[in-house]
Residue frames as qw, qx, qy, qz and C-alpha x, y, z in Angstrom:
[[0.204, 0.206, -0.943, 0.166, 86.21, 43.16, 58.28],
 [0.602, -0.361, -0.660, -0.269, 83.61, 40.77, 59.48],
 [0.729, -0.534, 0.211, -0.372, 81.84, 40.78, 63.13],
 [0.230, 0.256, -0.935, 0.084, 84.49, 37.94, 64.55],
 [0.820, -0.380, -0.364, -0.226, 82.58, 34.77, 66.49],
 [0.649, -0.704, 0.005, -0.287, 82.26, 34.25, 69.74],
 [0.941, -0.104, 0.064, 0.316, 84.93, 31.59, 70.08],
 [0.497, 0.522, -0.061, 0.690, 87.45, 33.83, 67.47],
 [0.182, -0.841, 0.214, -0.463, 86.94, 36.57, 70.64],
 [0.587, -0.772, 0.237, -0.061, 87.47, 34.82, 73.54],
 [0.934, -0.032, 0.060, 0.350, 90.84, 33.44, 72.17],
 [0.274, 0.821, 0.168, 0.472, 91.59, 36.80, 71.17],
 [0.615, -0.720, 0.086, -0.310, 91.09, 37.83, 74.81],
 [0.932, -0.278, 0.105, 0.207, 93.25, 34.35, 75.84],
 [0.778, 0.409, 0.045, 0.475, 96.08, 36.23, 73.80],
 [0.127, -0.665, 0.215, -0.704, 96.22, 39.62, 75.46],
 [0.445, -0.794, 0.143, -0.389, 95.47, 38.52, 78.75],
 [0.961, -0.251, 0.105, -0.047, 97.15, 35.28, 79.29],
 [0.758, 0.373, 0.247, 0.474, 99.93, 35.37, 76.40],
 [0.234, -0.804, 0.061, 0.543, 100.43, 39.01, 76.95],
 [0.567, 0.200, 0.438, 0.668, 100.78, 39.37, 73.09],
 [0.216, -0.331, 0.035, 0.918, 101.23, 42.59, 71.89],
 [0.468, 0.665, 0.182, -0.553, 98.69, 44.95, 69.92],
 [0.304, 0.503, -0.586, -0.558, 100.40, 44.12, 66.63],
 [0.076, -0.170, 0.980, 0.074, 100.61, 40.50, 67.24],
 [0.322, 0.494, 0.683, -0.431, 96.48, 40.50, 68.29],
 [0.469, 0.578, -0.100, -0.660, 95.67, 42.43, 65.04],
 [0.152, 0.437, -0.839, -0.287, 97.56, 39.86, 62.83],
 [0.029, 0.021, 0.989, -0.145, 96.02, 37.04, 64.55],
 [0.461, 0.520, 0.390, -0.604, 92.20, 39.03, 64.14],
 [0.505, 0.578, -0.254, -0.588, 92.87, 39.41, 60.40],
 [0.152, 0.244, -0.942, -0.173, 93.82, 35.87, 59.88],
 [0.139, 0.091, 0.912, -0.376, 91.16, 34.51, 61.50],
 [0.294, 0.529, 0.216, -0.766, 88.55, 36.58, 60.20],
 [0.381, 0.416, -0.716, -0.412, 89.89, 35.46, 56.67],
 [0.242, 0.080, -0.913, -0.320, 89.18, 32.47, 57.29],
 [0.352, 0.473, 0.730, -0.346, 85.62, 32.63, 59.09],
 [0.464, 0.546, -0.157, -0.680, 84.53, 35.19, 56.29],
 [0.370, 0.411, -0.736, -0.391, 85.42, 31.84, 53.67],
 [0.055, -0.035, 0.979, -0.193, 84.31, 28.97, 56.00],
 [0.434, -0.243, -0.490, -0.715, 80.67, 30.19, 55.92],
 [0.723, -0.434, -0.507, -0.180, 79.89, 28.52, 58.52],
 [0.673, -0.731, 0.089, -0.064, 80.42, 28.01, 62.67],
 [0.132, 0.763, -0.620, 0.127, 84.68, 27.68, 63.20],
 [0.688, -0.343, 0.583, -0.261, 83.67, 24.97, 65.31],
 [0.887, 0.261, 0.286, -0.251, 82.45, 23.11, 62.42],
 [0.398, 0.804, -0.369, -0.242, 85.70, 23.25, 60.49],
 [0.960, 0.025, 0.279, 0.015, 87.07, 19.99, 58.66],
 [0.502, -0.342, 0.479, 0.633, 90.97, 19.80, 57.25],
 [0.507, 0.406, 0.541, 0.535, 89.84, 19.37, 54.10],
 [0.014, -0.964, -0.227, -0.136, 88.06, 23.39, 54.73],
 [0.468, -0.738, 0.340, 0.348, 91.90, 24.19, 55.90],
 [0.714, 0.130, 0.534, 0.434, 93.13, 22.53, 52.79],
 [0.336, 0.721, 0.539, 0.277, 91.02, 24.39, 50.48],
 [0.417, -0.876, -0.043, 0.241, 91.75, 27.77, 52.61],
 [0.489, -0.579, 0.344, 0.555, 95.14, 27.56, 51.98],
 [0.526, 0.401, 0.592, 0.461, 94.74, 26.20, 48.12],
 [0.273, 0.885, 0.301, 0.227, 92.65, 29.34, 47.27],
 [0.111, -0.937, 0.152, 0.294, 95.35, 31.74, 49.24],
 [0.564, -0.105, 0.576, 0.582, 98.18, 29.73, 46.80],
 [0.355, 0.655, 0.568, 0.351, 95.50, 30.67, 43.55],
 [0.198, -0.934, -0.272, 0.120, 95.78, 34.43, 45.16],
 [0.621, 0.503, -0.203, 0.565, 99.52, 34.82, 44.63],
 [0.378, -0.856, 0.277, -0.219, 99.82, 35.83, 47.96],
 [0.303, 0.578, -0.743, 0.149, 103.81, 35.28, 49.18],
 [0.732, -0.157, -0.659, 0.068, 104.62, 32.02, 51.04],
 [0.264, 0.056, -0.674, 0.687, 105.16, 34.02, 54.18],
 [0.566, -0.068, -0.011, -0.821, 101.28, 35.33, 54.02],
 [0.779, -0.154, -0.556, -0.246, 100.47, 31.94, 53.86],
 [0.522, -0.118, -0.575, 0.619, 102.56, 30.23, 56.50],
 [0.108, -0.201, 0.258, -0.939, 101.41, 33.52, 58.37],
 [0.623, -0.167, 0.087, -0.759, 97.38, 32.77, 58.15],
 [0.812, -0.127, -0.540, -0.178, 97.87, 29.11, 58.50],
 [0.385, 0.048, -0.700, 0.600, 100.03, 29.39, 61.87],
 [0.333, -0.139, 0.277, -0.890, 96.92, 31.95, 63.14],
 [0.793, -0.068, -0.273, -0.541, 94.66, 29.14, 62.65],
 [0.607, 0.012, -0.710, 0.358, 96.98, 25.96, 63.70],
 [0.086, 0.042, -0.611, 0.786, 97.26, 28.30, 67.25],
 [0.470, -0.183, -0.130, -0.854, 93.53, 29.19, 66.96],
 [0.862, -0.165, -0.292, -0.381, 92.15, 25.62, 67.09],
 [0.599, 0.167, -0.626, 0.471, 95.03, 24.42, 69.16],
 [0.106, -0.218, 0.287, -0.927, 93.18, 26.68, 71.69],
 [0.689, -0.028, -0.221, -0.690, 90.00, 25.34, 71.12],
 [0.772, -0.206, -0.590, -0.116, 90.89, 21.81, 71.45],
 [0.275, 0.172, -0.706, 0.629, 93.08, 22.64, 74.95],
 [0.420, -0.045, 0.351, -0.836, 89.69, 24.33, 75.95],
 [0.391, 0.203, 0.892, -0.102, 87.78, 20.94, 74.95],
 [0.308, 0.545, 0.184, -0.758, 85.54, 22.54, 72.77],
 [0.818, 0.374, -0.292, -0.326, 86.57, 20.39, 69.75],
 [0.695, -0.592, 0.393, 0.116, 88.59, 17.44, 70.11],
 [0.703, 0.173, 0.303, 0.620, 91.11, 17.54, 66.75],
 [0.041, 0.693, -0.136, -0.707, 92.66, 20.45, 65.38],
 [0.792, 0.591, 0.105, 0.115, 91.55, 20.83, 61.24],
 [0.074, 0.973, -0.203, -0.084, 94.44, 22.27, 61.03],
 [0.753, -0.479, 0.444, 0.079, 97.15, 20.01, 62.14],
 [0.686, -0.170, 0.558, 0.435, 98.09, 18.58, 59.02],
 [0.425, 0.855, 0.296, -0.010, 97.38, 21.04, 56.82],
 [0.621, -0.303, 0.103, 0.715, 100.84, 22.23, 54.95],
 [0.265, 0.939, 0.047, -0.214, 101.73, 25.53, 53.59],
 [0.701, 0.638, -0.194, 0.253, 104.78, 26.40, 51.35],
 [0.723, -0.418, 0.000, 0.550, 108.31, 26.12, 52.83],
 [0.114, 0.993, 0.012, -0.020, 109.68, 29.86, 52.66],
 [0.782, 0.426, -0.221, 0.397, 113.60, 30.23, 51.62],
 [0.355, -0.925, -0.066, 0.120, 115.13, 31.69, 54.69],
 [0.350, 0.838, -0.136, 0.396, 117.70, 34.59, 53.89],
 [0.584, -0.139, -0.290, 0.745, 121.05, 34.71, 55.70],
 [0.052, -0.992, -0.063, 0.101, 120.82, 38.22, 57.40],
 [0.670, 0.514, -0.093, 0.527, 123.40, 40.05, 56.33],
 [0.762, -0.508, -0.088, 0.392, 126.45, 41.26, 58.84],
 [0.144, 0.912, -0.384, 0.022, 129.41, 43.24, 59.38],
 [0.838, 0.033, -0.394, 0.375, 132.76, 41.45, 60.03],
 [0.511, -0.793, -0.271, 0.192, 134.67, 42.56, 62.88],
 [0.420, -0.010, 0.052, 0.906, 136.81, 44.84, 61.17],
 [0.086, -0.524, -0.535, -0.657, 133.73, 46.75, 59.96],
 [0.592, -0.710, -0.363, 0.117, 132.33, 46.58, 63.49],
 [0.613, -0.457, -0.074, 0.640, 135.26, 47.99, 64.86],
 [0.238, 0.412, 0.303, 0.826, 135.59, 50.77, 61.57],
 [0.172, -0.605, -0.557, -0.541, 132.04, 51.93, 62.83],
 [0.660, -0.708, -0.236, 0.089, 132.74, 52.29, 66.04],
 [0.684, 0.035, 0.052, 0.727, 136.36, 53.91, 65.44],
 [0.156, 0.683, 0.135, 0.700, 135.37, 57.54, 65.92],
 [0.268, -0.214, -0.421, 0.840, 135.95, 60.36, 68.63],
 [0.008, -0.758, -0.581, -0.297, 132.35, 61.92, 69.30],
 [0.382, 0.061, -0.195, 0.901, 132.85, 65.75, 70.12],
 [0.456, -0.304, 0.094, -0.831, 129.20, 66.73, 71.12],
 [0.581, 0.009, 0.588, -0.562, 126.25, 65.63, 73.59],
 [0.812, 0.290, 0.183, -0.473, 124.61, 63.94, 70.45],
 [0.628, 0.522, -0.575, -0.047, 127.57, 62.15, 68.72],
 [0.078, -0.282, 0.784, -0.547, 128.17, 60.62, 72.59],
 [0.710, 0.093, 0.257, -0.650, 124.54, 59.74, 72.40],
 [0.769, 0.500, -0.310, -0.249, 125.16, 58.32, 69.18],
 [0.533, 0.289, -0.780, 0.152, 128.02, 55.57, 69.63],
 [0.045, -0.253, 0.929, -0.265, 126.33, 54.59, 73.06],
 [0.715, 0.227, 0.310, -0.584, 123.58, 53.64, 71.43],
 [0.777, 0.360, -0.515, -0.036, 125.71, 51.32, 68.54],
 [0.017, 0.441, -0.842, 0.311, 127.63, 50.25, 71.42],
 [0.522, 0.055, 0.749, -0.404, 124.26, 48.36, 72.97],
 [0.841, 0.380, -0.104, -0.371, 122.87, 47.78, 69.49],
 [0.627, 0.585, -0.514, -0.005, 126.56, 45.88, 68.60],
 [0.064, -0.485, 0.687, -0.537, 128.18, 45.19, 72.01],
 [0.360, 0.023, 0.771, -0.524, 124.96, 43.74, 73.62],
 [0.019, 0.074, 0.991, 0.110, 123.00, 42.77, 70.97],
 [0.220, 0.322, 0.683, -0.618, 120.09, 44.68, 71.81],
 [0.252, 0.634, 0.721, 0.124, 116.58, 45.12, 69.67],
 [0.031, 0.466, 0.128, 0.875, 115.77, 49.00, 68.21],
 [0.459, -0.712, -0.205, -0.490, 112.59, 49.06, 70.69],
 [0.704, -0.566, -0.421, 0.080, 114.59, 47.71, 73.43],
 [0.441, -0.001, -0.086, 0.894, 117.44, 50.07, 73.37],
 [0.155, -0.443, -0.055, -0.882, 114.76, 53.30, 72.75],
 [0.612, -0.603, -0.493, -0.136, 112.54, 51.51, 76.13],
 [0.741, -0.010, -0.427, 0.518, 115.69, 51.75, 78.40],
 [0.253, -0.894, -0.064, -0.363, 115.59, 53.90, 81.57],
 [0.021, 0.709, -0.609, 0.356, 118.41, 55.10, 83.66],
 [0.666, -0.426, 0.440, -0.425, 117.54, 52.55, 86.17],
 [0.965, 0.253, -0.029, 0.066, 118.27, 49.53, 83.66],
 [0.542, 0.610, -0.445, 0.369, 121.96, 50.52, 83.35],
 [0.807, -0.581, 0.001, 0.111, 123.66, 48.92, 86.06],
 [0.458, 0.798, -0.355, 0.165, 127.39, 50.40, 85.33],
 [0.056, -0.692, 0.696, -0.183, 129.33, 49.06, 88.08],
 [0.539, -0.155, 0.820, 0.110, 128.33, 45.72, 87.67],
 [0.143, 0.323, -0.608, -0.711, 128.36, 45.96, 83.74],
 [0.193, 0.328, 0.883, 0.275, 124.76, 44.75, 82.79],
 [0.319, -0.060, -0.084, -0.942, 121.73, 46.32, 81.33],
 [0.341, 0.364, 0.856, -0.135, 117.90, 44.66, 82.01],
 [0.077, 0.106, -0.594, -0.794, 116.06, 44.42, 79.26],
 [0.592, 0.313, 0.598, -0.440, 112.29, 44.08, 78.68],
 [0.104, -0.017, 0.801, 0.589, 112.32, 41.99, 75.25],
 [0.379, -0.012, -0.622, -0.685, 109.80, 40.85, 73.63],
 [0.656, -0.534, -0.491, -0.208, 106.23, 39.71, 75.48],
 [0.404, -0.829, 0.191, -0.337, 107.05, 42.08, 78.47],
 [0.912, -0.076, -0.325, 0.239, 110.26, 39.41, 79.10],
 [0.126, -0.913, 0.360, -0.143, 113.17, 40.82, 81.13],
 [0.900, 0.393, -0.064, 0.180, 116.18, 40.02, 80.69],
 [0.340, -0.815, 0.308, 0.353, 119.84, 40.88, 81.84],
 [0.751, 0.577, -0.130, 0.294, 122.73, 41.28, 79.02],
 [0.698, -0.407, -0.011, 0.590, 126.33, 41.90, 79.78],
 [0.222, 0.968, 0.069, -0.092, 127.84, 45.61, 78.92],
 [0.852, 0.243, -0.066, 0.460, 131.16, 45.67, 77.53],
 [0.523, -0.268, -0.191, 0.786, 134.05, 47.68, 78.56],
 [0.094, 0.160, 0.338, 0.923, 133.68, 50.18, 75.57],
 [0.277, -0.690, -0.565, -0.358, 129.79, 50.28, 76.11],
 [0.509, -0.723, -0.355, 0.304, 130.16, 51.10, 79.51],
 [0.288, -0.398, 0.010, 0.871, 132.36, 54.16, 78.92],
 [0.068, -0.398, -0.544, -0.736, 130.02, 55.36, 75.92],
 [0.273, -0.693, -0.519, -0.419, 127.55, 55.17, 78.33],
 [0.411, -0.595, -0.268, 0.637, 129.43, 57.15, 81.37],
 [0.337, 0.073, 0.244, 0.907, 130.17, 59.66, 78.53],
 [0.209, -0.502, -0.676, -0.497, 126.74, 59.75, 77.52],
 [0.422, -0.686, -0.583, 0.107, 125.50, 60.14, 80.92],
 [0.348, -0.461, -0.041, 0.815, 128.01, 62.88, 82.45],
 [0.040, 0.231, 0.533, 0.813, 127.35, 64.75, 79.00],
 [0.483, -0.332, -0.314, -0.747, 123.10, 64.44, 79.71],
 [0.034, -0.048, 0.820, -0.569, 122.50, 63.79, 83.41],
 [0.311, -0.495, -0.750, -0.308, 118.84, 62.01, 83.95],
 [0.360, -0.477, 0.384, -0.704, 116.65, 64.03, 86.29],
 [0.767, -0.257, 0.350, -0.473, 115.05, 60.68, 87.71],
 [0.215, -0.410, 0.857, 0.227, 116.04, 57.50, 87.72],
 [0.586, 0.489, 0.644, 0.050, 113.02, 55.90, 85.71],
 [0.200, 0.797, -0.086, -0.563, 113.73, 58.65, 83.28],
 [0.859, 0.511, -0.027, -0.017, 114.77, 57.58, 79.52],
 [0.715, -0.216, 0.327, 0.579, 118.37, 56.58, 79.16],
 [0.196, -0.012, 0.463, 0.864, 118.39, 58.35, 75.51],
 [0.200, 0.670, 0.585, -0.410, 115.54, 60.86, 75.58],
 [0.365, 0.658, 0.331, 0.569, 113.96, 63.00, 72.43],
 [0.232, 0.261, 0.036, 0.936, 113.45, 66.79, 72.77],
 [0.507, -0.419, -0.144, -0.739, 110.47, 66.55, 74.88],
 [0.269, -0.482, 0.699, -0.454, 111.80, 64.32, 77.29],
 [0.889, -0.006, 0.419, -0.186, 110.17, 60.73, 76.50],
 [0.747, -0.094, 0.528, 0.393, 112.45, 57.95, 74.88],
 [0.067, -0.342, 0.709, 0.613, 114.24, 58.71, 71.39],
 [0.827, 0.230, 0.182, -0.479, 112.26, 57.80, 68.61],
 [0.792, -0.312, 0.503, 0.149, 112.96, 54.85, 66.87],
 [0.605, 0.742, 0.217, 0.191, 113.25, 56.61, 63.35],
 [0.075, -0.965, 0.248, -0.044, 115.70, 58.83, 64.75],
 [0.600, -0.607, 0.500, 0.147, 118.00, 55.90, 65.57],
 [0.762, 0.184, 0.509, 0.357, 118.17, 54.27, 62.23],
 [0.440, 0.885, -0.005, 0.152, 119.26, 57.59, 60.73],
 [0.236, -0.887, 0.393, -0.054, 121.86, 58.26, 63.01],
 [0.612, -0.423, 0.592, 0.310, 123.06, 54.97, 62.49],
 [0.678, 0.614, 0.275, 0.295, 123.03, 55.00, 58.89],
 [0.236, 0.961, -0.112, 0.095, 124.60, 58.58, 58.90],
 [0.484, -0.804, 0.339, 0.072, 127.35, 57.00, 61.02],
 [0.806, 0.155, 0.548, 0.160, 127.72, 54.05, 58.96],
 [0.491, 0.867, 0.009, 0.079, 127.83, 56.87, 55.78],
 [0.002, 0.981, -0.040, 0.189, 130.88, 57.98, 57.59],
 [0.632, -0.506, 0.587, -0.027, 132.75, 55.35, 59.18],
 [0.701, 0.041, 0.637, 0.317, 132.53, 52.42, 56.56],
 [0.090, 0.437, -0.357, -0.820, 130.90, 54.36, 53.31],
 [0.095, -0.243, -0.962, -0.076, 127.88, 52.66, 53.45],
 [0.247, -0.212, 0.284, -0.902, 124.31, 53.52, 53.83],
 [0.623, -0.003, -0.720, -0.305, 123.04, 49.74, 53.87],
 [0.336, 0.062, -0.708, 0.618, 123.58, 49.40, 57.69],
 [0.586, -0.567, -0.191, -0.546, 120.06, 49.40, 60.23],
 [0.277, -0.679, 0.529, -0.427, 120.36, 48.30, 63.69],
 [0.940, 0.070, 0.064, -0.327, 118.51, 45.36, 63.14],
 [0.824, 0.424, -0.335, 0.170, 121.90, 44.35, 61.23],
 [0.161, -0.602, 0.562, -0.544, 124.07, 45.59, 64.56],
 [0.835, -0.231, 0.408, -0.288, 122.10, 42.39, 66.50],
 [0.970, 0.216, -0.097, -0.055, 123.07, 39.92, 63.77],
 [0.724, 0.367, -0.520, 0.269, 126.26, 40.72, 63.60],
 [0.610, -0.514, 0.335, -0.501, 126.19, 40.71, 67.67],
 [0.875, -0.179, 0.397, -0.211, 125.29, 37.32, 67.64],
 [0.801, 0.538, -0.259, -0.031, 127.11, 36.26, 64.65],
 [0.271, 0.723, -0.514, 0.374, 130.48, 37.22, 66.06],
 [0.455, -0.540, 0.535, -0.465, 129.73, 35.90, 69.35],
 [0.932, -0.026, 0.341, -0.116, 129.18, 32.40, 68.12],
 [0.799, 0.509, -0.241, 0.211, 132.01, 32.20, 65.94],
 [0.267, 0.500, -0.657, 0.497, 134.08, 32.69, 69.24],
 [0.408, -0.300, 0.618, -0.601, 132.03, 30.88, 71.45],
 [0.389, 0.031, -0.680, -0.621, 129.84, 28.29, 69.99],
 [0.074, 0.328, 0.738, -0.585, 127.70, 28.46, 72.97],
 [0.129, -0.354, -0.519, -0.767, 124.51, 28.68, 70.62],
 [0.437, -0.741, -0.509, 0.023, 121.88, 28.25, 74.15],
 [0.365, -0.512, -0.374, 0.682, 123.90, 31.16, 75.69],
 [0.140, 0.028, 0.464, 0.874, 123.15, 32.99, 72.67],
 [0.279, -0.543, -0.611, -0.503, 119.86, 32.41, 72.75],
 [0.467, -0.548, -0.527, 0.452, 119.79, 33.20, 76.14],
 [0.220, -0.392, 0.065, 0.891, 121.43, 37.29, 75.51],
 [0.051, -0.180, -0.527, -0.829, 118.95, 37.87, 72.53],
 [0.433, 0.190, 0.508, -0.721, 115.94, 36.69, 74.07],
 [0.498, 0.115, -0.635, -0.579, 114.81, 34.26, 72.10],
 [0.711, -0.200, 0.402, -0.541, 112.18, 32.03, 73.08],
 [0.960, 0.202, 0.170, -0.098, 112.96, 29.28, 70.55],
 [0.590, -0.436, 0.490, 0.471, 116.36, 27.68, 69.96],
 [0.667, 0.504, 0.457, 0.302, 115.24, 27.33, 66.22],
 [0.171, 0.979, 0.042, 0.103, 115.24, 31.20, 65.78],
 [0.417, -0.765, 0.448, 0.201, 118.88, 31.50, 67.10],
 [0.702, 0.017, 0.611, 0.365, 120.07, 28.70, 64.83],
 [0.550, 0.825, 0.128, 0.022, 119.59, 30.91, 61.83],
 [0.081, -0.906, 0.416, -0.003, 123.49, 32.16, 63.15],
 [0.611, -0.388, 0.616, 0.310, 125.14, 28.74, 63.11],
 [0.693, 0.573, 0.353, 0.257, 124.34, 28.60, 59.08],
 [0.193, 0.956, -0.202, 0.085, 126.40, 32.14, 59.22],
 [0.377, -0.813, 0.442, 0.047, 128.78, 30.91, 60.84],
 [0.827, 0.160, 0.531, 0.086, 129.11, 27.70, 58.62],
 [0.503, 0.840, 0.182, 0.086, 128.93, 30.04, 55.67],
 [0.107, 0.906, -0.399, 0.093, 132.13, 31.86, 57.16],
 [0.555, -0.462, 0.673, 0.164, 133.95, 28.63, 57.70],
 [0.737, 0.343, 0.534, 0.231, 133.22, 27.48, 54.34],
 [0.448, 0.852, -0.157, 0.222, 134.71, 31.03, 52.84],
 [0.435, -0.677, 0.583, 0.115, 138.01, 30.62, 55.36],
 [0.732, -0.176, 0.658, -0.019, 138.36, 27.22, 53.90],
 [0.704, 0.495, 0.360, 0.361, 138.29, 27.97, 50.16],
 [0.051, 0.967, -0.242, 0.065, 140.58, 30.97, 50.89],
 [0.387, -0.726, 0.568, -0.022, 143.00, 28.73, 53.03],
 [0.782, -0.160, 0.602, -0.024, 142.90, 24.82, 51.87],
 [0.029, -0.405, 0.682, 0.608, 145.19, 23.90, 49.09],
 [0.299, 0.344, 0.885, 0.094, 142.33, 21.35, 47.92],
 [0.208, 0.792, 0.466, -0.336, 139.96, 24.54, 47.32],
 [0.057, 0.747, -0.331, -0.573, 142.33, 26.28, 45.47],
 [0.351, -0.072, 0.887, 0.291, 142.87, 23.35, 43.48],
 [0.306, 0.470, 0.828, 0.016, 139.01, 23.16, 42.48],
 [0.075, 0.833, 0.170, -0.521, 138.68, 26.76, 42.09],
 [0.027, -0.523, 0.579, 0.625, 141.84, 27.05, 39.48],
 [0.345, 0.200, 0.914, -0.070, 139.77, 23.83, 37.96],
 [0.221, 0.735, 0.630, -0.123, 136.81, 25.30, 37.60]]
């Protein structure tokens, strides 16, 4: 990869120290940039839409997917959007430059029989206790894979039922703990007492956090066993979290609020599920659907 320019650093810098973005996020946002000084040939300053245009054209000619695109054109849009806040140019090239619109996939869910299958077992060791209160906070609360394997004793507030959470960009957060959760995790605990209270909640075999490879087996294996499935990651545990919860609440800002999202948009991806499951109720239940169906 190219030497970056001066400018491409200190925004770099403005991302980590200011933005607190994460080591992945900063790498992402180096290789994008880079890409496009390595092509510009010239000073970043000096860059004209049409040199964004082109940029984007040649990554279309490249067969690279529409989310690579959309990817190195948002690292640039934020780049010079930096640049002009710092005066330094006064338009962004960038601005009206468009990239391909990407089909976004429904994630895919349990219903809440399924939920409830998966969770339908008596655990009879330390590690099968381990195991269901860790689906309990992945399903129950909703939580992320890294934020459930961060969690130290000291987060679990049990007698007032909440856990704090450090999402994404070092946020914290409080979630409610359901009934069931909360006894998973008294089980859990009595079972494997913490020596300290900053200690991991669900530690490996060497005493720092669980890894996070370990959890998507265990819930797969559980999933193998409960539903007869080995399609099931935790990742799907959050959706259908949030799924369920808006299809009995349609409180979509408190939703966003328990996930930790930073943008309402990203939350909205659940009212299209939930749309999706009133539009299969409705051609199960309404005599008008059946009608068109037998029709058709």
């Amino acid at each position: 990869m190219p030497e970056l320019q001066p400018l491409a650093e200190q925004y770099l810098r403005h991302l980590s120290v200011v933005r607190n973005c994460s080591t992945h996020t900063l790498s992402a946002y180096k290789r994008e940039i880079a890409k496009f000084a390595q092509f510009l040939e010239k000073p970043l300053s000096e860059a004209t839409p049409q040199d964004v245009t082109v940029f984007i054209s040649n990554l279309r000619h490249k067969d690279l997917s529409t989310k690579s695109i959309q990817r190195n054109l948002s690292a640039i849009r934020s780049f010079y959007t930096y640049l002009v806040d710092q005066e330094v140019i006064s338009t962004n090239p960038a601005s009206i430059a468009k990239s391909p619109k990407v089909k976004r996939r429904l994630p895919k869910v349990l219903d809440t029989d399924q939920a409830a299958r998966l969770l339908d077992f008596q655990p009879t060791n330390a590690k099968e206790k381990r195991d269901k209160a860790i689906i309990e906070l992945l399903y129950g609360s909703g939580l992320r894979l890294m934020e459930v394997v961060g969690l130290s004793i000291q987060d679990i507030e049990l007698q007032s039922g909440f856990v704090t959470v450090l999402g994404k960009g070092n946020k914290t957060r409080q979630v409610p703990l359901g009934r069931l959760c909360i006894t998973a995790l008294r089980d859990w605990l009595l079972e494997h007492p913490a020596p300290t209270a900053g200690a991991a909640l669900f530690p490996s075999k060497n005493g720092g956090p669980i890894s996070p490879r370990t959890i998507q087996k265990r819930v797969k294996d559980i999933a193998v066993m409960q539903l007869g499935d080995n399609s099931l990651h935790p990742h799907m545990l959050r959706h259908s979290y949030a799924t369920h919860m808006l299809e009995s609440s349609g409180d979509l800002r408190g939703i966003q609020e328990l996930l930790g999202h930073n943008d309402i948009s990203t939350t909205q991806i659940y009212t299209h599920l939930d749309f999706q499951h009133l539009a299969n109720v409705y051609d199960q239940a309404h005599p008008r659907a059946k009608t068109k169906r037998d029709a058709d």
